[in-house]
C-alpha positions in Angstrom: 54.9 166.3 65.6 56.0 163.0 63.7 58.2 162.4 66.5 55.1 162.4 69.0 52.9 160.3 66.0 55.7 157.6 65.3 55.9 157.4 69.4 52.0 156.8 69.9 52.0 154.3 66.9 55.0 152.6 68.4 53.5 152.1 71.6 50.3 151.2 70.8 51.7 148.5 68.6 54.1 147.3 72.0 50.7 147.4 74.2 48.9 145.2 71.8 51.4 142.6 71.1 54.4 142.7 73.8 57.7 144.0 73.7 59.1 144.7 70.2 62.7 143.6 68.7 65.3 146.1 68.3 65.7 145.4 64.8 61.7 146.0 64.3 61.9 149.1 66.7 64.3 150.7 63.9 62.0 149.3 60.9 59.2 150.9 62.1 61.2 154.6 63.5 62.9 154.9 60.1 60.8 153.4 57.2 57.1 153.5 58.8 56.1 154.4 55.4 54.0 157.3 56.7 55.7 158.6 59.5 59.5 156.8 59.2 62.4 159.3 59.3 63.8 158.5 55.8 59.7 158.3 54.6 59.5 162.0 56.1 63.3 163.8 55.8 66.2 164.9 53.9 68.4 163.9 56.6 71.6 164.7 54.4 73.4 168.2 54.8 74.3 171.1 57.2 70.6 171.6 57.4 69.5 168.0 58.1 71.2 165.6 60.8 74.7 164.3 59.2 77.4 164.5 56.7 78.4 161.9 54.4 81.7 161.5 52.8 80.7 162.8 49.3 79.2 165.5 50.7 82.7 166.2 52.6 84.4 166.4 49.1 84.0 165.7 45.9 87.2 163.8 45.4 85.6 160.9 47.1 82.7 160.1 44.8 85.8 160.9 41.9 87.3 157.8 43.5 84.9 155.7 43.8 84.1 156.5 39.8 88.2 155.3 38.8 87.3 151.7 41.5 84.6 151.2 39.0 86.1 151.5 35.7 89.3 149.9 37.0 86.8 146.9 37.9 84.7 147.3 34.6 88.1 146.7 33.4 89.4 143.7 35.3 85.9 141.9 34.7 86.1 142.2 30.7 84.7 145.8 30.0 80.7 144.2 29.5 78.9 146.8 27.8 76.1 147.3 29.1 77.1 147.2 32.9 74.4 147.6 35.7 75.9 150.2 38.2 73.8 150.3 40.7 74.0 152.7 44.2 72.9 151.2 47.3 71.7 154.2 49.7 72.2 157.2 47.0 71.5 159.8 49.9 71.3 162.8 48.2 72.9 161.7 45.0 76.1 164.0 44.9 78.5 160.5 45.1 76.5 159.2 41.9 77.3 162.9 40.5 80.6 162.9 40.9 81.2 159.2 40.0 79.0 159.2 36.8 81.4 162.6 35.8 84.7 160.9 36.5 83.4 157.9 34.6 83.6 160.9 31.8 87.0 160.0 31.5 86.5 156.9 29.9 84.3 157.7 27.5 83.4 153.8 26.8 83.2 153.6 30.5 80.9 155.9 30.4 78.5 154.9 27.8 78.3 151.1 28.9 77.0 152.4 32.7 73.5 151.7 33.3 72.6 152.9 36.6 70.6 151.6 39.6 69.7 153.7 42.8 68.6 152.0 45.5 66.5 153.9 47.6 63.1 153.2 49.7 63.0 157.5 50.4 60.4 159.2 48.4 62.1 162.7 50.0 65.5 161.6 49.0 64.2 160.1 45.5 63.3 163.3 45.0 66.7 165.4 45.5 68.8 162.3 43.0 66.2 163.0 40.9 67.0 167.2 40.8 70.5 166.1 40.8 70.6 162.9 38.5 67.5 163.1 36.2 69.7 163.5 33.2 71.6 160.3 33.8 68.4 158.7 32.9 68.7 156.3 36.3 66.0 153.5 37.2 65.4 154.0 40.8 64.1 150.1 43.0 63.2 149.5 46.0 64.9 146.7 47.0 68.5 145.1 46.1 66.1 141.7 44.8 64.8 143.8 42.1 68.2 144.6 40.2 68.1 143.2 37.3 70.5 140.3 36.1 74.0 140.9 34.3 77.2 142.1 34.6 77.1 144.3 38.2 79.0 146.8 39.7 77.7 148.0 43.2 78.6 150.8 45.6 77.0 151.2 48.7 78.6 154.1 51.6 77.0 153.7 55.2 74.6 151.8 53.3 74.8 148.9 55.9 74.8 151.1 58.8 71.3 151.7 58.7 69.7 148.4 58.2 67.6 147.0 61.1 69.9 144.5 63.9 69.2 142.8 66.3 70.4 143.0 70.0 71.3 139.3 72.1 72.5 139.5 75.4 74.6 137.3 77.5 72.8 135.2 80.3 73.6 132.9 83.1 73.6 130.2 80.1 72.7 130.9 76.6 71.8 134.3 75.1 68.7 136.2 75.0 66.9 139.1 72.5 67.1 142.7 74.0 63.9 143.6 73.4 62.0 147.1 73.8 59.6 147.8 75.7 57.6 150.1 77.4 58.2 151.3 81.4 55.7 152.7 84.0 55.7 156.1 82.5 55.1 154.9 79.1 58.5 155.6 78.0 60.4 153.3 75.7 63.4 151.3 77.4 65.3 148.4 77.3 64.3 144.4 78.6 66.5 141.5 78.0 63.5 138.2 77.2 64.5 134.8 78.8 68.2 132.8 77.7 67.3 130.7 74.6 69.9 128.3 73.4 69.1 128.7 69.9 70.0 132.2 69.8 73.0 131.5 71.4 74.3 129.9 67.4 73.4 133.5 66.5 77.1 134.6 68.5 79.8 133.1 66.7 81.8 130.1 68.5 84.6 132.4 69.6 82.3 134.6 71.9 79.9 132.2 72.6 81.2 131.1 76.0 83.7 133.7 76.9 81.6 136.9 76.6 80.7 138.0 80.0 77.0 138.1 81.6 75.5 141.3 80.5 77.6 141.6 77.2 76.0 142.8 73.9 76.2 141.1 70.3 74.4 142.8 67.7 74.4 140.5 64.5 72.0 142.1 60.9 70.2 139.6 59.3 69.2 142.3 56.3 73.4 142.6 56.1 74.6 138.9 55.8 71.6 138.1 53.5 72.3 140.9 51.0 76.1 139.3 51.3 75.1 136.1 50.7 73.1 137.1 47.7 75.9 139.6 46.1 78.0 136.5 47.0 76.2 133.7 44.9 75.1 136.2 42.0 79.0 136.7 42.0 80.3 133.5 42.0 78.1 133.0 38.8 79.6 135.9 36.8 82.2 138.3 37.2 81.5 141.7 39.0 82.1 143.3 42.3 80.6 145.3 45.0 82.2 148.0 47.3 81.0 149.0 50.9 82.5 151.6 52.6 80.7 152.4 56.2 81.9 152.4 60.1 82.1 149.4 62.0 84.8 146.8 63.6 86.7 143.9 62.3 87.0 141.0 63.8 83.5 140.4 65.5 83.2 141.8 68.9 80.8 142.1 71.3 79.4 146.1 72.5 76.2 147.6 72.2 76.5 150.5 69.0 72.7 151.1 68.5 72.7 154.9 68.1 70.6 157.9 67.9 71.5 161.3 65.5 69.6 164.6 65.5 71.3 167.9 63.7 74.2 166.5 63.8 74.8 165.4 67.6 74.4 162.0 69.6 71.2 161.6 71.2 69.1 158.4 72.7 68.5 156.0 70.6 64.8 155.3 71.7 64.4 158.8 71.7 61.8 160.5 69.4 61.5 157.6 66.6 60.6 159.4 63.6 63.2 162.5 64.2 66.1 160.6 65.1 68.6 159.1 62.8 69.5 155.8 64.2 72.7 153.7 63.0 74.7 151.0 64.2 78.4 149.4 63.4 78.8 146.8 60.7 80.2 143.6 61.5 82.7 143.5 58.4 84.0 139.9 59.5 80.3 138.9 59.7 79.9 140.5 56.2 83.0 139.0 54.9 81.9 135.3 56.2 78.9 135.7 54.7 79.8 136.1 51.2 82.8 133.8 51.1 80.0 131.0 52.2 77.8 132.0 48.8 81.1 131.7 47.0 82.8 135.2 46.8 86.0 136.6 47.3 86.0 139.0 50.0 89.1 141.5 50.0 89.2 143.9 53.5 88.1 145.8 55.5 90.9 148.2 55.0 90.8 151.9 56.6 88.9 154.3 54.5 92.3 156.7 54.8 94.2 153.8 53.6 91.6 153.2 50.1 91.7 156.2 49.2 95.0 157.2 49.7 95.5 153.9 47.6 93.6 155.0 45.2 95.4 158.4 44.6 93.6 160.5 46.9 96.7 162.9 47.2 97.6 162.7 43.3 93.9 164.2 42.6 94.0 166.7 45.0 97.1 168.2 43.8 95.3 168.2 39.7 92.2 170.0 40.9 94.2 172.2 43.3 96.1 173.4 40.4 93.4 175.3 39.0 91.6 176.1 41.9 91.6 179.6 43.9 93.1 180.2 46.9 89.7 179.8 48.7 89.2 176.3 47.0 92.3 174.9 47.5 92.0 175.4 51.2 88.2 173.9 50.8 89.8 170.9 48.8 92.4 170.0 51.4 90.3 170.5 54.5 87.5 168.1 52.8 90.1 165.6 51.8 91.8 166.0 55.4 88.7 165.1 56.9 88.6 161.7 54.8 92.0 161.0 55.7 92.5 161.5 58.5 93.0 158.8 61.6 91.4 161.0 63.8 88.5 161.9 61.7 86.9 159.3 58.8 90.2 157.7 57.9 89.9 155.2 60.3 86.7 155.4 61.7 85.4 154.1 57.8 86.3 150.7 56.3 85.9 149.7 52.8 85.3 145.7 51.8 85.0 145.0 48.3 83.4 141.7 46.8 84.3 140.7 44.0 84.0 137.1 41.9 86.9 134.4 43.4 88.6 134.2 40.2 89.7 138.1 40.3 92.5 139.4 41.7 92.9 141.9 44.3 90.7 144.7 44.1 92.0 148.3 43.5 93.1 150.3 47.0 92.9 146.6 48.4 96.2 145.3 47.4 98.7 147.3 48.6 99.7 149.2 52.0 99.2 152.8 52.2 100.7 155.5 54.2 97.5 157.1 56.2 97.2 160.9 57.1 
């Protein structure tokens, strides 16, 4: 039924005032704050319509925990130390992060965390799980407040609203969506516009063929322009681990999710996850302009292999069952491997210009 809502409101909206945007087409089907799909699910899970990686295994968010305090480390040890989660989902990362932080206990009691999150539903579930951390929850990345700054954000970027330009006989044009003679929502390119052809960097500018796709997120290189001058004021760093493609290419990604299969993108807004690559070298440009370093993207496999992926799975299956063991290597398998996550997900880290490589960034690694 909020499928069949979010579609009436949708095209009552695009028979008012003309064709919408694609990147206010996915502002509207996921954070209409009545009827959006993260305003209205817990996406997250076997139950809901996809898997993320901490979900996959628990060494991941363990990982993530050591990047921070091995850059909590590297930026002076600043006590207190905003870490703050971009896209919490359903919280578990933050669990297992804030419980390898453990280790360290000063680590540990210099963390002030940050989550986030725009979901009331999903509020609600790092709440169950987090509540005891004491965490202040925002709702946007302008609100953090200022200091020293750690940031983690997985397929955080994924979901933020882009926009589609497509090739013409000259200059480039918005994909826009509309709606056909049965009502249904579908695709319309508007008329060639020169100035959205400086939206397409110079090196596919002129060469990209007639009909091609570029899909550049405004929300994306703003938030990396921002992390980028807050960092080149102080030290800190921010990690982003997501899919996506490095160098910039053009290719239509927009895509639909529903329990855990692909469906149409314009299909069902409201009920349907819908995602769409990241444009690391976009990303990367971006924050190097505000006055960053940027260090990647390197293949998820490769990060956390760097990071001792392998090491911690042989100390927790040491004490595990037989039954767990074969749970921990299948998870971490999954995260590995080239032909699941491992290369599928990249990880860039940001960090201030005077810091050295990152950790997991500065050396090869052998991927699964």
């Amino acid at each position: 039924m909020i499928g069949c809502a979010l579609t009436a409101k949708i095209g009552h909206r695009i028979r008012a005032e003309g064709p919408l945007t694609v990147g206010a087409f996915m502002a509207l089907a996921l954070h209409d704050p009545d009827l959006g799909y993260y305003a209205t699910r817990r996406p997250i899970g076997a139950g809901g319509d996809f898997v993320t990686a901490p979900e996959v295994s628990q060494i991941f968010g363990e990982l993530i925990g050591l990047w921070c305090a091995l850059m909590w480390e590297r930026i002076g040890r600043p006590d207190p130390v905003i870490l703050a989660e971009l896209g919490p989902g359903s919280g578990v990362l933050a669990v297992d992060l804030l419980r390898a932080a453990g280790a360290l206990p000063e680590f540990r009691r210099a963390i002030r965390p940050y989550l986030v999150e725009m979901s009331p539903m999903l509020r609600a579930e790092q709440q169950r799980r987090l509540g005891a951390a004491d965490p202040v929850w925002l709702a946007r990345v302008e609100d953090l407040p200022d200091g020293p700054l750690l940031v983690v954000a997985n397929e955080f970027l994924d979901a933020l609203p882009i926009r589609q330009l497509v090739r013409g006989q000259q200059h480039w044009a918005e994909r826009m969506i509309a709606l056909d003679t049965d009502g249904r929502f579908a695709f319309v390119d508007g008329s060639d516009n020169p100035a959205l052809s400086l939206l397409v960097p110079e090196a596919l500018r002129q060469t990209a063929p007639f009909g091609a796709v570029f899909e550049v997120c405004p929300q994306a290189l703003a938030l990396a322009a921002a992390f980028g001058a807050r960092l080149s004021r102080a030290p800190g760093a921010a990690l982003f681990i997501d899919y996506g493609h490095f160098p910039s290419a053009t290719g239509s990604s927009l895509r639909g999710v529903r329990r855990h299969r692909p469906v149409g993108a314009l299909e069902a807004p409201g009920d349907v996850d819908l995602s769409a690559d990241v444009d690391f070298c976009a990303v990367a440009v971006a924050a190097r302009a505000a006055g960053a370093a940027a260090h990647g993207p390197v293949p998820q496999g490769q990060f956390l292999k760097n990071l001792g992926a392998l090491q911690r799975l042989a100390i927790l299956s040491a004490r595990a069952s037989p039954e767990q063991q074969a749970r921990l290597a299948s998870g971490l398998e999954r995260l590995l491997d080239l032909r699941q996550m491992g290369s599928m997900f990249k990880a860039l880290a940001l960090v201030a210009a005077s810091l050295p490589s990152p950790p997991g960034f500065d050396q090869p690694g052998e991927i699964v």
